[in-house]
Backbone as XML, in Angstrom:
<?xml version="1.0"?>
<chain id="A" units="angstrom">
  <residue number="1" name="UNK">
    <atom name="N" x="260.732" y="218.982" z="63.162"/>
    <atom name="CA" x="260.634" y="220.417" z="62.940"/>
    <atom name="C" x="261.056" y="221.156" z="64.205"/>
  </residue>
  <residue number="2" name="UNK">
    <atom name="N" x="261.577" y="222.227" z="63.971"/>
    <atom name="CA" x="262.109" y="223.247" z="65.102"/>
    <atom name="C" x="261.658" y="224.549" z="65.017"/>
  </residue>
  <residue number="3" name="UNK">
    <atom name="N" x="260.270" y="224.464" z="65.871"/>
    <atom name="CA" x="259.834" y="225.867" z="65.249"/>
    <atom name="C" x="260.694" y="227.201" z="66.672"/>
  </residue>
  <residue number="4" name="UNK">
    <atom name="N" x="260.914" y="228.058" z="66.412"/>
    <atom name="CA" x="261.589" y="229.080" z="66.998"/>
    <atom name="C" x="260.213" y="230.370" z="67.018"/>
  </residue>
  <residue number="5" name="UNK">
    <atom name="N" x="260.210" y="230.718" z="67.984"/>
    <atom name="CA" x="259.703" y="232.531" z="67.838"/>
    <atom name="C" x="260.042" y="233.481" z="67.119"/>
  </residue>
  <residue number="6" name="UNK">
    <atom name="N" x="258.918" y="233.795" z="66.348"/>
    <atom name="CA" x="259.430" y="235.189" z="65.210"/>
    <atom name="C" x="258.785" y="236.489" z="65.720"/>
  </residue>
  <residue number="7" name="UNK">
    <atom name="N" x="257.488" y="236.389" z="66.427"/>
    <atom name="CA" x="257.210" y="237.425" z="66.590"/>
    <atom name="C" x="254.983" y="237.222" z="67.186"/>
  </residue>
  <residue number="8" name="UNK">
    <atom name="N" x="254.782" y="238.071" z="67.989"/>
    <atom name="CA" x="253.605" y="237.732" z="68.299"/>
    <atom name="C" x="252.353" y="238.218" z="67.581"/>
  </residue>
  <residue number="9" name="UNK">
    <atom name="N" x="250.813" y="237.920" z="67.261"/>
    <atom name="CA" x="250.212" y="238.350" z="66.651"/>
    <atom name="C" x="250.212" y="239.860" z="66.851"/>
  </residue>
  <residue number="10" name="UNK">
    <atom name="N" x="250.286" y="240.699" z="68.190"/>
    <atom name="CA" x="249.906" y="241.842" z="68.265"/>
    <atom name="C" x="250.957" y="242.380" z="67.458"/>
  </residue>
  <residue number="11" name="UNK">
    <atom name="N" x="252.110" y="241.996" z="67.016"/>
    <atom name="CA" x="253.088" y="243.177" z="66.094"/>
    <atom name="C" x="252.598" y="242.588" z="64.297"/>
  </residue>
  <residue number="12" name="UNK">
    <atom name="N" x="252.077" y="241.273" z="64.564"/>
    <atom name="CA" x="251.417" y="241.502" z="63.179"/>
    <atom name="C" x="249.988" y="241.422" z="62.676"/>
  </residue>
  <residue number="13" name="UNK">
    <atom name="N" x="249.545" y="241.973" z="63.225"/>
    <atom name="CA" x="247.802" y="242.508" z="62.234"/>
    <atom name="C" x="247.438" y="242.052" z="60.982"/>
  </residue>
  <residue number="14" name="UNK">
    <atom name="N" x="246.061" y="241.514" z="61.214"/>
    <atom name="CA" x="245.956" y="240.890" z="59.417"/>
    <atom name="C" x="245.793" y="242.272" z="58.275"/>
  </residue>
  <residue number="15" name="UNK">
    <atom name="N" x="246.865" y="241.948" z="57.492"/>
    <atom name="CA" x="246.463" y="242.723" z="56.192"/>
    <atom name="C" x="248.308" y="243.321" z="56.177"/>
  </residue>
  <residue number="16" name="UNK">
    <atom name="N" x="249.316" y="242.933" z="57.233"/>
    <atom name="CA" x="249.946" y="243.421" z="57.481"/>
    <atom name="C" x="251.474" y="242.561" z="57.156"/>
  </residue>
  <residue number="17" name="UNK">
    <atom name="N" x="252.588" y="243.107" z="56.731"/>
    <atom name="CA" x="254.209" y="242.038" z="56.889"/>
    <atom name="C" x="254.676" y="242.347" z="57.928"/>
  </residue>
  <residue number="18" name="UNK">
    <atom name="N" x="255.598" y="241.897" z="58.501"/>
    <atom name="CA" x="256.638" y="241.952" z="59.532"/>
    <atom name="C" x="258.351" y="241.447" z="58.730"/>
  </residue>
  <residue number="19" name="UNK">
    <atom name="N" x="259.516" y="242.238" z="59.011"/>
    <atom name="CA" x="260.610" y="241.298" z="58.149"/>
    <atom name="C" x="260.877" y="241.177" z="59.893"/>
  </residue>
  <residue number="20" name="UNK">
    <atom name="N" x="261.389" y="239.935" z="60.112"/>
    <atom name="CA" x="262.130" y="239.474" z="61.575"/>
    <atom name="C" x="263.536" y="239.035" z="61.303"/>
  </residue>
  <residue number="21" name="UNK">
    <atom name="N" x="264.495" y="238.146" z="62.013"/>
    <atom name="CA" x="265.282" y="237.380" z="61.890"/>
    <atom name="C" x="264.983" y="236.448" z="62.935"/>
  </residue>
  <residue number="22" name="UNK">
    <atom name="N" x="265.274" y="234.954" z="62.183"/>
    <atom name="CA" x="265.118" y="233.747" z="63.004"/>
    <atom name="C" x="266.201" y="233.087" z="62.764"/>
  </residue>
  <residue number="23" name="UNK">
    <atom name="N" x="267.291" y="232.538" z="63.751"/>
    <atom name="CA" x="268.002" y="232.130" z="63.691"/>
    <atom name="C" x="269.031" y="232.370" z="62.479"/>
  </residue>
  <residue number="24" name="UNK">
    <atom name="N" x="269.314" y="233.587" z="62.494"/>
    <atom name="CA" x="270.104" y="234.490" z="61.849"/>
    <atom name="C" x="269.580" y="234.164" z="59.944"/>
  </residue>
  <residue number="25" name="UNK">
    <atom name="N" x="268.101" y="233.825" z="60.245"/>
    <atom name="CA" x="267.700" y="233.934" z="58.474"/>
    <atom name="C" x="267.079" y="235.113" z="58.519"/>
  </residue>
  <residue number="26" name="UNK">
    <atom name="N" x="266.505" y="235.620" z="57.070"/>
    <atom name="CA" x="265.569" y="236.680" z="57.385"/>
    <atom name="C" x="264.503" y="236.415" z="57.140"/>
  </residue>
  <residue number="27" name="UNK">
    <atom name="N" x="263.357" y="236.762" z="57.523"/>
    <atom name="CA" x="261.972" y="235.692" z="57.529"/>
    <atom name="C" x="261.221" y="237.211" z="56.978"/>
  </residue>
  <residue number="28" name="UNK">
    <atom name="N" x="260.129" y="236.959" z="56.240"/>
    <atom name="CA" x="259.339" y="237.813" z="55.868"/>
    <atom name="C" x="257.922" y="237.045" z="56.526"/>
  </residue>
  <residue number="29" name="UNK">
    <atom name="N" x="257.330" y="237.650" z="57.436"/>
    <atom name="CA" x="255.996" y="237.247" z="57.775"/>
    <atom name="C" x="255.075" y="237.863" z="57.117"/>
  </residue>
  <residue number="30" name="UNK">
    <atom name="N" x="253.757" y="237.900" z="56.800"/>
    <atom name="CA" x="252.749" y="237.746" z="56.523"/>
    <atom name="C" x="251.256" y="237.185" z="57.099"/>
  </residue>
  <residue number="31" name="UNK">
    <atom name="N" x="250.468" y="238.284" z="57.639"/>
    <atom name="CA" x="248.830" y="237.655" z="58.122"/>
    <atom name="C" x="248.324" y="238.073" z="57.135"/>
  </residue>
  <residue number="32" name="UNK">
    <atom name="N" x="247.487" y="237.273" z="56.074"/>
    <atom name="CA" x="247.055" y="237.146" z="55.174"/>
    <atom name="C" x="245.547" y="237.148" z="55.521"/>
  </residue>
  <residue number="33" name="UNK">
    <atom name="N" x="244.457" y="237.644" z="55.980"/>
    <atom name="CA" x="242.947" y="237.149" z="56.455"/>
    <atom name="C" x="243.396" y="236.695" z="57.451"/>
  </residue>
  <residue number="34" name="UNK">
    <atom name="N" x="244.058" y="236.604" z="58.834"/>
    <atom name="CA" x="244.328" y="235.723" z="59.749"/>
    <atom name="C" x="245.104" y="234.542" z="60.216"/>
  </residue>
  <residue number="35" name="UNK">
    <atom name="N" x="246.178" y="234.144" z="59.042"/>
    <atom name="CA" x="246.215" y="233.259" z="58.771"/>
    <atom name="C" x="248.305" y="233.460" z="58.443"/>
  </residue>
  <residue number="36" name="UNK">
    <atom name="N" x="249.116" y="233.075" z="59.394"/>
    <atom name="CA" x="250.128" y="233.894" z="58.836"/>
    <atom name="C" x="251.249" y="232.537" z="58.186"/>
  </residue>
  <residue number="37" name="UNK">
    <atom name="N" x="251.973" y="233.392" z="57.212"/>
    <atom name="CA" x="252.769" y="233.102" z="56.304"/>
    <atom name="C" x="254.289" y="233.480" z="56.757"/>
  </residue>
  <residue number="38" name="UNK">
    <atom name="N" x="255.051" y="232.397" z="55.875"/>
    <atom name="CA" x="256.271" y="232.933" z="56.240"/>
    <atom name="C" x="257.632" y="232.526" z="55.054"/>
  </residue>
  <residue number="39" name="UNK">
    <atom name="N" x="258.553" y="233.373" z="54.623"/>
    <atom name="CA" x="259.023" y="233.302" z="53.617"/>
    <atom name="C" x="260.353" y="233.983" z="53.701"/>
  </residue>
  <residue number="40" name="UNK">
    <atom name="N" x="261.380" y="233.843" z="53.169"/>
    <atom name="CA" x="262.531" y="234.337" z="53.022"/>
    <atom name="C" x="262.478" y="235.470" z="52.616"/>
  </residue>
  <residue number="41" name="UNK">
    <atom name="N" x="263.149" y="236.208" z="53.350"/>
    <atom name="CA" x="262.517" y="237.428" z="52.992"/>
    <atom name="C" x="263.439" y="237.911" z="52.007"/>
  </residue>
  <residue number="42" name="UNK">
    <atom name="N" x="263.786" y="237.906" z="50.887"/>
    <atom name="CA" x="264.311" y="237.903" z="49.389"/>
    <atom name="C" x="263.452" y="237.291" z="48.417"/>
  </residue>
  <residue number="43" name="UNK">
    <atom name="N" x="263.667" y="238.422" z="47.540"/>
    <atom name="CA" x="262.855" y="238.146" z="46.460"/>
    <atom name="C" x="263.870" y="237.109" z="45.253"/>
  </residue>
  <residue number="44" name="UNK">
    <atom name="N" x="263.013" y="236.458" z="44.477"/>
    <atom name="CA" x="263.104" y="235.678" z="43.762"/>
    <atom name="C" x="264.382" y="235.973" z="42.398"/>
  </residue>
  <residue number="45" name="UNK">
    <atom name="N" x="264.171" y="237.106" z="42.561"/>
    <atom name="CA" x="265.112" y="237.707" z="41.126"/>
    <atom name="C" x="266.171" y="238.071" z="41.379"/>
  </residue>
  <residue number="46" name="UNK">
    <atom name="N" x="266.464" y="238.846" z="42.350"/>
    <atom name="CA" x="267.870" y="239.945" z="42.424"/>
    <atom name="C" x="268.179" y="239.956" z="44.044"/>
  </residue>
  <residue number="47" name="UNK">
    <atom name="N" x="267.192" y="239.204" z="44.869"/>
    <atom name="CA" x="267.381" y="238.857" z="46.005"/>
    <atom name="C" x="267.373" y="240.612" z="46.980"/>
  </residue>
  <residue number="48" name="UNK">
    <atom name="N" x="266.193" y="241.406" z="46.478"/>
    <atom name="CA" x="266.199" y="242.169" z="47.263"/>
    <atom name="C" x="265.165" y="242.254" z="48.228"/>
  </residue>
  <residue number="49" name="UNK">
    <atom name="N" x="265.038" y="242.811" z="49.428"/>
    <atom name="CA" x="264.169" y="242.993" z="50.477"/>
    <atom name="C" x="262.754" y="242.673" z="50.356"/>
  </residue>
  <residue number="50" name="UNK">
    <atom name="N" x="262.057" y="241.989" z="50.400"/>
    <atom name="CA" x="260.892" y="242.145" z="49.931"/>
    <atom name="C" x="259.859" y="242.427" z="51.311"/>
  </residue>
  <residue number="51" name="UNK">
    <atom name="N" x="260.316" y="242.759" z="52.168"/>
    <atom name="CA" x="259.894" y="243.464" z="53.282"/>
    <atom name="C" x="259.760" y="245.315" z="53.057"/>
  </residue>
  <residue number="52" name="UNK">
    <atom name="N" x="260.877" y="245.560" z="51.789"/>
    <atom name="CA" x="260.364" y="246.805" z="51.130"/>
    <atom name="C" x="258.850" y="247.195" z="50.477"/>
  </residue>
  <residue number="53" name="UNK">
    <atom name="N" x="258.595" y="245.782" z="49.715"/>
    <atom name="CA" x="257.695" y="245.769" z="48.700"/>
    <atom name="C" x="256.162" y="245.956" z="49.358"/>
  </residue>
  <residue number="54" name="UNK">
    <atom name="N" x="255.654" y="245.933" z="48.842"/>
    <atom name="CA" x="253.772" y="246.447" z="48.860"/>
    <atom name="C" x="253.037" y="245.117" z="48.697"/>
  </residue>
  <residue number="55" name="UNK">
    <atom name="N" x="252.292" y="245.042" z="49.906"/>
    <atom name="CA" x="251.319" y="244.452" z="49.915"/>
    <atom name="C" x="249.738" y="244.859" z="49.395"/>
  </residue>
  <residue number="56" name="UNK">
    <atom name="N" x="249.144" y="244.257" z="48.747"/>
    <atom name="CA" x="247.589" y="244.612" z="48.426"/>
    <atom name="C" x="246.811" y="243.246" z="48.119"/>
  </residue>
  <residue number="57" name="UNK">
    <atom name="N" x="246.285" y="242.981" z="49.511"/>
    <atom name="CA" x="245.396" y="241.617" z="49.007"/>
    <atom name="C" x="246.426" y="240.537" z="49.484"/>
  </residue>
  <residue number="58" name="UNK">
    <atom name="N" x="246.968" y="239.792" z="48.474"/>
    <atom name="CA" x="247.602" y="237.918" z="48.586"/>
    <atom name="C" x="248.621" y="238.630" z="47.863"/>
  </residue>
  <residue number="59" name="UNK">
    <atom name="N" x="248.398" y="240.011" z="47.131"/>
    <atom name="CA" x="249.669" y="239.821" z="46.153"/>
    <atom name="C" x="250.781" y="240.704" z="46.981"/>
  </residue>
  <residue number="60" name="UNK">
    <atom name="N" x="252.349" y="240.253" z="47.038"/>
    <atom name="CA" x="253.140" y="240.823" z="47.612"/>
    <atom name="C" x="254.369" y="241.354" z="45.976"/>
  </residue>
  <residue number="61" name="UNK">
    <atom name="N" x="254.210" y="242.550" z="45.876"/>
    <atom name="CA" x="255.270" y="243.240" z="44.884"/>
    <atom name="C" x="256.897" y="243.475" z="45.492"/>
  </residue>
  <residue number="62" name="UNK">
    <atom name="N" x="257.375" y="242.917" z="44.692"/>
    <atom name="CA" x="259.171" y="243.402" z="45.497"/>
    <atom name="C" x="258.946" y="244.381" z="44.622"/>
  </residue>
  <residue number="63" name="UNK">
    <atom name="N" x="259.610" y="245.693" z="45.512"/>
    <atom name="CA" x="260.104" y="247.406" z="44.790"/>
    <atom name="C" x="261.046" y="247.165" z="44.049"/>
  </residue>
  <residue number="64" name="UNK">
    <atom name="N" x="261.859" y="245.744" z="43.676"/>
    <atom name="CA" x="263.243" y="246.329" z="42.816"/>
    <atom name="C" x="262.947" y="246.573" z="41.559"/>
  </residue>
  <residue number="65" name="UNK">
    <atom name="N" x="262.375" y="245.253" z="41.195"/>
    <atom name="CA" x="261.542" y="244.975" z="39.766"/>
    <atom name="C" x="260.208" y="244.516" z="39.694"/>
  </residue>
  <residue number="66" name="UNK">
    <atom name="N" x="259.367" y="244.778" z="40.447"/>
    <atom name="CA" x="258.253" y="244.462" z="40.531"/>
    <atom name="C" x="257.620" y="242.850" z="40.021"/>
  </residue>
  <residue number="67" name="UNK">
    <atom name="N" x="258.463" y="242.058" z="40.433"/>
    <atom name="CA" x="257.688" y="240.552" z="39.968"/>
    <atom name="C" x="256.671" y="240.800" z="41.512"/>
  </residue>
  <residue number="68" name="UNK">
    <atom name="N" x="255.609" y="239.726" z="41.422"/>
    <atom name="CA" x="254.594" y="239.694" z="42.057"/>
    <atom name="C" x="254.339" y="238.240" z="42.611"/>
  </residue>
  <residue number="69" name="UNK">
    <atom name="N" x="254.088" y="238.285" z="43.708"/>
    <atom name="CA" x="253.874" y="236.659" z="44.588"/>
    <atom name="C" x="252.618" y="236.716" z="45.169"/>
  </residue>
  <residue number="70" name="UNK">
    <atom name="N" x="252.203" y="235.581" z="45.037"/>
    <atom name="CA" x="251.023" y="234.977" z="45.869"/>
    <atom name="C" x="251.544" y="234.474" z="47.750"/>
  </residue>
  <residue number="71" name="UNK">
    <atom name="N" x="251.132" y="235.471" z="48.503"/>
    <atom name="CA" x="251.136" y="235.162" z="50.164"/>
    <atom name="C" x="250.750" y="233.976" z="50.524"/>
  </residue>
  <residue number="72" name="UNK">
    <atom name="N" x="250.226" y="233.854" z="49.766"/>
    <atom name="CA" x="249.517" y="232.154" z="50.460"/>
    <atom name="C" x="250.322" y="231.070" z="50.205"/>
  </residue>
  <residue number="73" name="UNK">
    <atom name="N" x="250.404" y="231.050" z="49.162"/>
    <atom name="CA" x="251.357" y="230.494" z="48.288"/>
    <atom name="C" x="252.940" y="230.079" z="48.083"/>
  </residue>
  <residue number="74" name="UNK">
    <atom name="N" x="253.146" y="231.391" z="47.975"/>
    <atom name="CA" x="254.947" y="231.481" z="47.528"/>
    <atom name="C" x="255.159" y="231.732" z="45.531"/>
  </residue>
  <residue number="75" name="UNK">
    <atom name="N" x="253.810" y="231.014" z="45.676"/>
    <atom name="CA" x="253.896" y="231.074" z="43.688"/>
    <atom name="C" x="254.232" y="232.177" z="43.213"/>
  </residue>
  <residue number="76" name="UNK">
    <atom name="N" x="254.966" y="232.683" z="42.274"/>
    <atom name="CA" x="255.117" y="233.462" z="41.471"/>
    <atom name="C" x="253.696" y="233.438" z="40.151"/>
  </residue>
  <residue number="77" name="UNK">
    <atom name="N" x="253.392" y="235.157" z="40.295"/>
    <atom name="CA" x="252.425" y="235.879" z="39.940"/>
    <atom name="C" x="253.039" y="236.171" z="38.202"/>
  </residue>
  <residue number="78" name="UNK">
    <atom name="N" x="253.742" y="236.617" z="38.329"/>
    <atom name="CA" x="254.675" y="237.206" z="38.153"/>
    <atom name="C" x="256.205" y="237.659" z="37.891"/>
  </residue>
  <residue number="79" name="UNK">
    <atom name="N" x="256.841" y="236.845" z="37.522"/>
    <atom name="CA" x="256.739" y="235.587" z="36.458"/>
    <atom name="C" x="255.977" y="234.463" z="36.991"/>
  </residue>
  <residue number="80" name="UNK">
    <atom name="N" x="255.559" y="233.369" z="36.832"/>
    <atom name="CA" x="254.673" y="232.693" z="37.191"/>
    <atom name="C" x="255.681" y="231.847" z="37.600"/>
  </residue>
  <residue number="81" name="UNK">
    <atom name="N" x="257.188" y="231.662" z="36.964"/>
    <atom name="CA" x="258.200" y="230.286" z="37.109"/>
    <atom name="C" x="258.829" y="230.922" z="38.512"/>
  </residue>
  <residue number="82" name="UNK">
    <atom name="N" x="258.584" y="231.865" z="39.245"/>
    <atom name="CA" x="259.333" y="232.420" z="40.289"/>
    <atom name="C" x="258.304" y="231.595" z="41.387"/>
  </residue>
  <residue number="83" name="UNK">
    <atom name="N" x="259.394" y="231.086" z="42.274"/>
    <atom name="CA" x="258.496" y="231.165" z="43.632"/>
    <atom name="C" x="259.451" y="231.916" z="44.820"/>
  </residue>
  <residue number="84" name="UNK">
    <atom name="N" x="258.853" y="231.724" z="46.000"/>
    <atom name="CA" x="259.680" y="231.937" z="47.504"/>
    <atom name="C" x="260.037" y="231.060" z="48.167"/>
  </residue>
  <residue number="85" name="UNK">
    <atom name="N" x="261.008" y="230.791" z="48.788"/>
    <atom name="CA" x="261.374" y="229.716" z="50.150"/>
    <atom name="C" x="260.409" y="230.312" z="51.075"/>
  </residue>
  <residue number="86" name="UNK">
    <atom name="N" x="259.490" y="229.010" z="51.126"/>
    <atom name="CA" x="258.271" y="229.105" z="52.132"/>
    <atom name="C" x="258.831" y="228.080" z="53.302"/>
  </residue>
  <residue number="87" name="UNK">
    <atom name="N" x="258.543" y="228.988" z="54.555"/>
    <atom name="CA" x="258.754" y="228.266" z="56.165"/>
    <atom name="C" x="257.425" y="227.964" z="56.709"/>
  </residue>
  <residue number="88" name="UNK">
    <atom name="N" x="257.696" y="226.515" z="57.274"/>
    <atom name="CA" x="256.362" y="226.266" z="58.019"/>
    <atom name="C" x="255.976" y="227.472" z="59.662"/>
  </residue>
  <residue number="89" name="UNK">
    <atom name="N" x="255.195" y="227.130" z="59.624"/>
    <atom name="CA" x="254.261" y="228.503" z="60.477"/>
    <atom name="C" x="253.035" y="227.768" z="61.279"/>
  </residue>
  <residue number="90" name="UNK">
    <atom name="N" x="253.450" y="228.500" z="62.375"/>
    <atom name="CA" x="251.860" y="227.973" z="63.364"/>
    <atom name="C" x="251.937" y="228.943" z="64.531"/>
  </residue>
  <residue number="91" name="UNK">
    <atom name="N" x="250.670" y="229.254" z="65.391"/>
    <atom name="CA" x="250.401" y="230.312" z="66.310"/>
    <atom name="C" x="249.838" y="229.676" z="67.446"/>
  </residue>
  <residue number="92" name="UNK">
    <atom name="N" x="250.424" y="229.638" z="68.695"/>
    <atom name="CA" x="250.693" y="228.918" z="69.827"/>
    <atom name="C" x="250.478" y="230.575" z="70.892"/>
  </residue>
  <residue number="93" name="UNK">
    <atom name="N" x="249.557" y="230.167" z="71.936"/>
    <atom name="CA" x="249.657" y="231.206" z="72.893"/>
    <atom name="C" x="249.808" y="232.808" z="72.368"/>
  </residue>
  <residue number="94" name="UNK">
    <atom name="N" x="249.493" y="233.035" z="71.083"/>
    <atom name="CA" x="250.124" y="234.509" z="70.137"/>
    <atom name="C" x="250.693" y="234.560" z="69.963"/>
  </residue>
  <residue number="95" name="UNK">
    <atom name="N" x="251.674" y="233.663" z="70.103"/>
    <atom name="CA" x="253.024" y="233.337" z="69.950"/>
    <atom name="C" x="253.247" y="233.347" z="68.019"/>
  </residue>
  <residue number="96" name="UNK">
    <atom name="N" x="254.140" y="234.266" z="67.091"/>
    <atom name="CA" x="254.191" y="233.425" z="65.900"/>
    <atom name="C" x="255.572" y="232.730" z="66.095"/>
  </residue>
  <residue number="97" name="UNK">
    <atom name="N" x="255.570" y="231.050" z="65.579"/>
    <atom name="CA" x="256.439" y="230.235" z="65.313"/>
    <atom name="C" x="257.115" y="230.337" z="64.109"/>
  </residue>
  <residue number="98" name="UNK">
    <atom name="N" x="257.939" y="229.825" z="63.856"/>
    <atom name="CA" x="258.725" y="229.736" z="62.322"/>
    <atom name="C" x="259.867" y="228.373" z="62.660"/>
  </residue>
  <residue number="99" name="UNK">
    <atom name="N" x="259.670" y="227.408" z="61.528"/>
    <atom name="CA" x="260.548" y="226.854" z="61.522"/>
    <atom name="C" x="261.764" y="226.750" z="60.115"/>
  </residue>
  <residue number="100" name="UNK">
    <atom name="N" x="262.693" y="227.455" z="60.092"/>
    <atom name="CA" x="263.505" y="227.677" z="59.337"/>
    <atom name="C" x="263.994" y="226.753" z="58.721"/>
  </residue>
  <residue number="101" name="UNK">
    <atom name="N" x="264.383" y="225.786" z="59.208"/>
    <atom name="CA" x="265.473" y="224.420" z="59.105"/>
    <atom name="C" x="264.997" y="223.710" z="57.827"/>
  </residue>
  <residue number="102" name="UNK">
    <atom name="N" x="263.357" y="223.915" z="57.400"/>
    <atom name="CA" x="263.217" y="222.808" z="56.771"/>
    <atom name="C" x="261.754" y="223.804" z="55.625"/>
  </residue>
  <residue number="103" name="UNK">
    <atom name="N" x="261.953" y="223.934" z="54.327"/>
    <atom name="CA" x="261.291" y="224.359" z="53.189"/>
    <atom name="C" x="259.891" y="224.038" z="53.749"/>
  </residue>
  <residue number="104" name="UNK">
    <atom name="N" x="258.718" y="224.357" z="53.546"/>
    <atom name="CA" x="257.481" y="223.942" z="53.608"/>
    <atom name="C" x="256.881" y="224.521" z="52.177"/>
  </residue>
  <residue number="105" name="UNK">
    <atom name="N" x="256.234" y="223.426" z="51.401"/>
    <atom name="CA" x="255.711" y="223.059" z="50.303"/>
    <atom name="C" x="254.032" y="222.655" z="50.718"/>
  </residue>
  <residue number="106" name="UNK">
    <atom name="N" x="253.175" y="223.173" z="50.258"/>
    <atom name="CA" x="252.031" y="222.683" z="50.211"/>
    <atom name="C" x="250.867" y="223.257" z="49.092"/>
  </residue>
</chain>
């Protein structure tokens, strides 16, 4: 794994997204309760911004068409058959990591 710097806890607050770029992807972060997430930041359907969309809770809404995702997750809410390209994630010194290179499934 190759995790790279996306960004430190103080620019992301729990309850809060961040869209970054890591190694010229676009990463959608996520502190979920403390705990941060990380995901392509395109949505599942029409591949729009989902760094636009609304957070409330775990559930993240893309503004184009409103399908709905689970933060924790990646699962699709919403259609339920939708998911996200989920990146592995870990927090080093406040540091947030992201490793792009390689899907994380769990």
């Amino acid at each position: 794994m190759t995790f790279r710097r996306a960004a430190t806890l103080e620019e992301l607050w729990p309850g809060e997204m961040l869209a970054v770029e890591v190694d010229n992807v676009k990463v959608l972060l996520v502190n979920f309760e403390g705990t941060v997430h990380a995901f392509e930041n395109r949505c599942a359907h029409q591949a729009a911004l989902l760094s636009k969309g609304r957070l409330e809770g775990n559930v993240l809404t893309c503004s184009a068409h409103h399908w709905c995702y689970d933060v924790c997750s990646g699962a699709g809410i919403n259609p339920k058959s939708a998911r996200l390209r989920r990146f592995a994630t870990k927090v080093e010194d406040q540091e947030v990591l992201v490793d792009v290179d390689d899907d994380h499934d769990s």
